[in-house]
N, C-alpha and C positions, 0 to 999 in steps of 0.2 A: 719917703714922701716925694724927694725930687724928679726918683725916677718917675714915681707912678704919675705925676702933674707934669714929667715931656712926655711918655704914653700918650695920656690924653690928649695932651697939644697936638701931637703928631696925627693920633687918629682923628680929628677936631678939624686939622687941614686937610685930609684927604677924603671927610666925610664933606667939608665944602666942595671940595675939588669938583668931588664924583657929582656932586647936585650939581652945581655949573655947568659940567660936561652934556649933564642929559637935559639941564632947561637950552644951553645952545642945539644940542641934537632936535629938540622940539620945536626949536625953533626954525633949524636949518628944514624941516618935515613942513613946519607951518608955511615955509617962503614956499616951497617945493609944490604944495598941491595950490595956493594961489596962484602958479604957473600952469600948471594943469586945466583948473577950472573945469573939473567933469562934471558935464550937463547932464549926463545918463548917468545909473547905477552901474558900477561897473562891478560886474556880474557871473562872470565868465572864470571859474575854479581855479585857484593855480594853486600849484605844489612845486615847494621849493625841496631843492635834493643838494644839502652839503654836502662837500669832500670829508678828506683824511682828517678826521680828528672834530671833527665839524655835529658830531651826535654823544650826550654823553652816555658810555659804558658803567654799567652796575654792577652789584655785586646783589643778586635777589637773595640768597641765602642772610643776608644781614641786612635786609627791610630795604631792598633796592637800593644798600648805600651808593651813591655814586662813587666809585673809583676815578674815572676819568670827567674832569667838567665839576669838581669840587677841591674847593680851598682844603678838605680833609686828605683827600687822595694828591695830593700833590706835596702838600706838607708835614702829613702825619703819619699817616698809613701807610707804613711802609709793605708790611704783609698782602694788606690786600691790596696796593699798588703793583706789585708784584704778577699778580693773576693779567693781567694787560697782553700777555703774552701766550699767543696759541698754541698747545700743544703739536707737537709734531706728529705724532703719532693719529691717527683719524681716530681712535678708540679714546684715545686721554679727554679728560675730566678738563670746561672749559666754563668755567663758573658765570663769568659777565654776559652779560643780556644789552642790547640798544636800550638807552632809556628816553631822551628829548633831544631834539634839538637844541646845540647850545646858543643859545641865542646873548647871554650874558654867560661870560664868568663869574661866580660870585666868589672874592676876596673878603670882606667881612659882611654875613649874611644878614640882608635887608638894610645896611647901609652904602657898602663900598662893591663894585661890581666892575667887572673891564666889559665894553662894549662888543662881540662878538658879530653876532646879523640884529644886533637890535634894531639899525635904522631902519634896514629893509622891511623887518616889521613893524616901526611906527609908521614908514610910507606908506605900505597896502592899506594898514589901520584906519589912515587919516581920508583915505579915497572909501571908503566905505569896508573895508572888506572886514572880518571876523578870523583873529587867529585862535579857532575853539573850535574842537572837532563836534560843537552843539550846534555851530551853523552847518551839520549836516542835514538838520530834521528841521531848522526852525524856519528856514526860504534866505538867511542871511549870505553875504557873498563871503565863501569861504577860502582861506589860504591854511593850508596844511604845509606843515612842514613833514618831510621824511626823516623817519627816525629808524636808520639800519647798520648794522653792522659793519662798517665801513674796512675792518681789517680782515674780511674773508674775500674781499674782492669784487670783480661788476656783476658775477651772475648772480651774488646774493644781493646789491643792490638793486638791480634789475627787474628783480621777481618781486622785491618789496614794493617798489614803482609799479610793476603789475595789480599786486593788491590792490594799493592804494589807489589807483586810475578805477579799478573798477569799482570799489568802494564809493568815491566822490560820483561815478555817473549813475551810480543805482540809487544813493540818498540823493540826490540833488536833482538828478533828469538832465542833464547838461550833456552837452552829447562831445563838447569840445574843450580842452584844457589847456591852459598857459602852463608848462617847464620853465620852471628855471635852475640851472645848475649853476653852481659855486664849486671852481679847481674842479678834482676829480670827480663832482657830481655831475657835471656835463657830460664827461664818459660814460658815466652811467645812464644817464639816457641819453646819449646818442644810441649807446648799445641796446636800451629798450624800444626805440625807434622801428629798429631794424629786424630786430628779433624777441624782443619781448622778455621772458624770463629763462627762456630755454638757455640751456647749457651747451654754447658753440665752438668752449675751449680746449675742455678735458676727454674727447674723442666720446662723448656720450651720446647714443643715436634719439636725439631730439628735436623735432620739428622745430622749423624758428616758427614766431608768432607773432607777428610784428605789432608795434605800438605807433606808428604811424598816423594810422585811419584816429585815433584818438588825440589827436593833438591840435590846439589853434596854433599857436606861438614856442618855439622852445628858445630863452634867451640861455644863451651858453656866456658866461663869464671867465674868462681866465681859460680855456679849454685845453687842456695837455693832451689831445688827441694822441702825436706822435711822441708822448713821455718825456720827460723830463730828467734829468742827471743829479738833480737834487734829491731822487730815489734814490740813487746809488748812494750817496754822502748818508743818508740817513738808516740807511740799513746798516751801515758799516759802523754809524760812530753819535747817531742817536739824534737829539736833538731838545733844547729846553726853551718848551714854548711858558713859561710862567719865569723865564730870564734865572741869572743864577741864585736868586735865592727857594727855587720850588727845584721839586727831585725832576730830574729830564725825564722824556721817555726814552728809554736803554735801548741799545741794538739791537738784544735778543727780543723785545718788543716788536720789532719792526723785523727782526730777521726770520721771526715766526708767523708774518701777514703773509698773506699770499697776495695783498696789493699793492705790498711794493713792489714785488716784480712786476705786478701787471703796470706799474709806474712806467719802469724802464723805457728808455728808447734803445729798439736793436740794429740800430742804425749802422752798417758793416764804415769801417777807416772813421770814424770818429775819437780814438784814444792815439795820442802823442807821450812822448817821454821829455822830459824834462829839457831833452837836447832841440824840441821839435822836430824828432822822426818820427812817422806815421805808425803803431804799431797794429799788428797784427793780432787784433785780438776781440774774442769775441763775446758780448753780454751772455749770450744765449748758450754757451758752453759750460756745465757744470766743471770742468777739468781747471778752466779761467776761473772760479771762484776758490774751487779748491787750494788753484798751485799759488795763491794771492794770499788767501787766506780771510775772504770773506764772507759778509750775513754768516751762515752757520757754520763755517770754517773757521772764522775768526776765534782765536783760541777762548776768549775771557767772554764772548758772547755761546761758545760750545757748550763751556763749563755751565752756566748761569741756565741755558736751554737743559744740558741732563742735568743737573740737581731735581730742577722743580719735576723733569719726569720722571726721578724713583721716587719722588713722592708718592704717584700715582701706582707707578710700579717698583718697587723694593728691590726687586730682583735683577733689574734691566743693569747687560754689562755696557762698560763701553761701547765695545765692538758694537753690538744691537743697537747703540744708542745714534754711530757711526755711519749705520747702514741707511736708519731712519733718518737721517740727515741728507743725505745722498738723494733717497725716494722723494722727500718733501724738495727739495730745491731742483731736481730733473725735474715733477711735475707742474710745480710753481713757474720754473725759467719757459717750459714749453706752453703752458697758457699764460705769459706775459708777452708771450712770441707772437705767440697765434692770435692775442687780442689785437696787438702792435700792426699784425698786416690787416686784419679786419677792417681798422681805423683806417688805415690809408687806400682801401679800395675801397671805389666810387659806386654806388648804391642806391639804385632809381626812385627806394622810397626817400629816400633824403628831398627829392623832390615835392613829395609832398606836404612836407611841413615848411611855415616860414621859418627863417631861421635868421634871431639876432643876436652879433658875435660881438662882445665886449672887449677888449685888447691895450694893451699899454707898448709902449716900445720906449720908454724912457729912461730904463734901469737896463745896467748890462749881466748880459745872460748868455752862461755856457751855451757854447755851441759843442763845443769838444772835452774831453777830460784829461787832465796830464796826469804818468805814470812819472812817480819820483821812488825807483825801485821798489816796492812791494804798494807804497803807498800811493794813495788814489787822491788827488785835490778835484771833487766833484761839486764844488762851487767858484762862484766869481774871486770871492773875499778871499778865499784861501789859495787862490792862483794869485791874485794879486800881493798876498804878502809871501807869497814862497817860491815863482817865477815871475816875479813881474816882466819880464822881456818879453814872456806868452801872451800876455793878455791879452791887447789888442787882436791877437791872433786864433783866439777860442773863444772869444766872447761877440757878440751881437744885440743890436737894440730889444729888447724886450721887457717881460716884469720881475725878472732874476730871476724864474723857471722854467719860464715859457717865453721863446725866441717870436720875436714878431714875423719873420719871414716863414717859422713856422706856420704860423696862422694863414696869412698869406696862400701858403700849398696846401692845404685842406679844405681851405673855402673860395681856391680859383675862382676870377671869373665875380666873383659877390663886389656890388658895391661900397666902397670907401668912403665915410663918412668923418668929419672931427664935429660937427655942430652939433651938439645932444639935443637942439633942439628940432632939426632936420626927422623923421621919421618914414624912410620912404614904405610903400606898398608893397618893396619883394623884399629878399633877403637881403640883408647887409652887414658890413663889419663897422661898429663905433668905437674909434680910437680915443680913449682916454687915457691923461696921466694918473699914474698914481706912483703912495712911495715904494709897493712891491706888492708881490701877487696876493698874497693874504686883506690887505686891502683895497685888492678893486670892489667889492662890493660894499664899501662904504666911502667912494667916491662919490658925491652930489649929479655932476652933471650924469654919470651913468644913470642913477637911479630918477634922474628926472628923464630921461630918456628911455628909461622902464615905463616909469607911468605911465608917459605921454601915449607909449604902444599900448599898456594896456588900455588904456579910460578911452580909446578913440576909438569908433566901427573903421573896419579896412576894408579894401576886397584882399583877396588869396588870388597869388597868383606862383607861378614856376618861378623857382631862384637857380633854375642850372639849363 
């Protein structure tokens, strides 16, 4: 009986917690749009596009259980947690489907929940908007969230953003739409931008189609344009976003996406060794993954990737398993290459869309990665407790993924802002704090500086 009456206690506090949290969240939304004060309906479609991990993954063969984005799949299910991992083979058996946006994580369902992009959809909410794909018919101002497969990479997010663009201007009659990306969904539509769904990485002869002419406003949040090195660390050695009481996501997880390579930055002289010599070495070489022994080289993420394909194939020796290894990470490293230059050439339709860039520089962030003989320290945290003499030396102001001088070189030239409540007429960059890149989009002053662009008429004018 003792235990079972602290149980309760403990679920008792954190079922008050969770309410406190979300009555201050409504409340911090309620201050937010009496700032705003929209005198117009604000009217004008947006669709939001998460990053990596940012959509929950299902499993339809067991009534859409969620695997990824439920307290079951992270705690329980181990089996079908397991399926999270893309086969390598193009033929193999790939059971999860996108299922929603996670907007909550739910911890104990219908009472205890962690906050995700909740605020962001109580802010559009409270300015009039509908997040319900029923205000596509009914004249309500619609916010969609994109719900896609985020571990095949940009051209499947891309083409979903395709859909979806055309979908909201055929129900709706809107000719023009608000983007917004969160981390890697800024990539993903910048890449729709410019080329729309077509496939510009894997040498497919496919017309671009640009997404341009469709767009009012695209707010890019956190934008890893020129990638990030916290791909590297997590393809290698995983990562647990539910902290250590939920199962991580595993290497072979991530070492089986083909977006984390497209993560990568292939930036040539950015890897050091532990002494501070420059070395010679290159992301983009399969030969470099191999003689290291990483993503699918890595011995205990090899094994864990061929188990689950003789499931599919019985028969499959090593060797064949060896070679399929090889094919997937040459094709993977050359379209994470070829996105990487993409991103950083200059692109006239970029001109035509406004473009507002969200950015922190308060947290320190890899610029460089130190070799400590085979092993890689591909974050701040773990150069700081294993060389701390380097630090200073590989790290730079930013949101611990994304370098602020980064940002800086891919939106030369754009206005400099710190006042969220400033909103000029052309493009520009707003610097806000935050405590790291997963939450800049539930920073306040950003999201009142969201509003404030959407709920207002602007002119359009050139940002380059």
């Amino acid at each position: 009986m003792l235990y079972v009456a602290l149980i309760m206690g403990i679920l008792s506090i954190l079922v008050i917690l969770a309410r406190a949290n979300r009555f201050a969240l409504r409340s911090r939304v309620r201050t937010r749009v009496r700032l705003v004060r929209p005198t117009n309906p604000c009217c004008t479609p947006v669709i939001f596009v998460p990053g990596v991990l940012g959509t929950t993954m299902v499993d339809v063969q067991h009534g859409k259980f969620p695997v990824w984005g439920s307290y079951k799949g992270i705690f329980f299910y181990r089996d079908a947690y397991e399926d999270m991992d893309l086969s390598l083979s193009e033929n193999g058996e790939n059971r999860l489907q996108p299922g929603e946006v996670l907007w909550d994580f739910p911890v104990v369902p219908g009472l205890i929940s962690l906050p995700i992009f909740r605020e962001l959809a109580f802010s559009l909410e409270s300015v009039g908007y509908v997040r319900d794909e029923s205000a596509l018919n009914n004249g309500s101002c619609l916010f969609l969230g994109l719900s896609y497969d985020w571990r095949r990479g940009v051209v499947e997010g891309a083409r979903r953003l395709e859909e979806a663009v055309r979908t909201v201007q055929n129900s709706t009659g809107a000719k023009k739409i608000h983007l917004v990306g969160h981390s890697w969904g800024s990539t993903v539509i910048r890449y729709y931008l410019r080329y729309g769904g077509a496939d510009m990485l894997n040498g497919v002869d496919e017309r671009p189609r640009p997404g341009a002419g469709n767009i009012d406003t695209f707010f890019a949040v956190g934008a890893p344009f020129g990638g990030t090195f916290r791909a590297l660390h997590e393809v290698n050695c995983g990562f647990a976003p539910a902290g250590p009481l939920g199962r991580p996501v595993m290497p072979h997880h991530m070492a089986s996406s083909p977006v984390a390579y497209q993560l990568l930055p292939f930036n040539v002289n950015h890897v050091i060794n532990e002494s501070g010599e420059s070395q010679n070495l290159s992301l983009a070489e399969v030969d470099t993954w191999r003689l290291h022994g990483w993503g699918p080289f890595r011995q205990k993420t090899f094994e864990a990737l061929f188990r689950r394909a003789r499931k599919h194939a019985p028969g499959l020796t090593r060797v064949e398993m060896e070679s399929i290894a090889d094919g997937f990470l040459r094709k993977s490293l050359a379209a994470g290459q070829r996105l990487w230059e993409l991103m950083g050439e200059k692109n006239s339709l970029d001109k035509n869309v406004r473009t507002v860039v969200y950015a922190s520089d308060n947290r320190p962030t890899l610029t460089h990665v130190v070799m400590r003989g085979s092993e890689v320290l591909a974050t701040s945290d773990l150069v700081r407790r294993n060389v701390p003499g380097l630090f200073d030396r590989v790290t730079a102001p930013g949101d611990e993924y994304v370098p602020f001088s980064q940002i800086r070189e891919y939106f030369d030239g754009l206005t400099m802002i710190n006042d969220p409540l400033h909103t000029p007429d052309e493009s520009y960059v707003c610097l806000v704090d935050a405590p790291s890149h997963r939450d800049l989009l539930k920073q306040g002053p950003l999201l009142d500086n969201l509003l404030l662009n959407i709920c207002s008429a602007r002119r359009r004018r050139s940002w380059m």
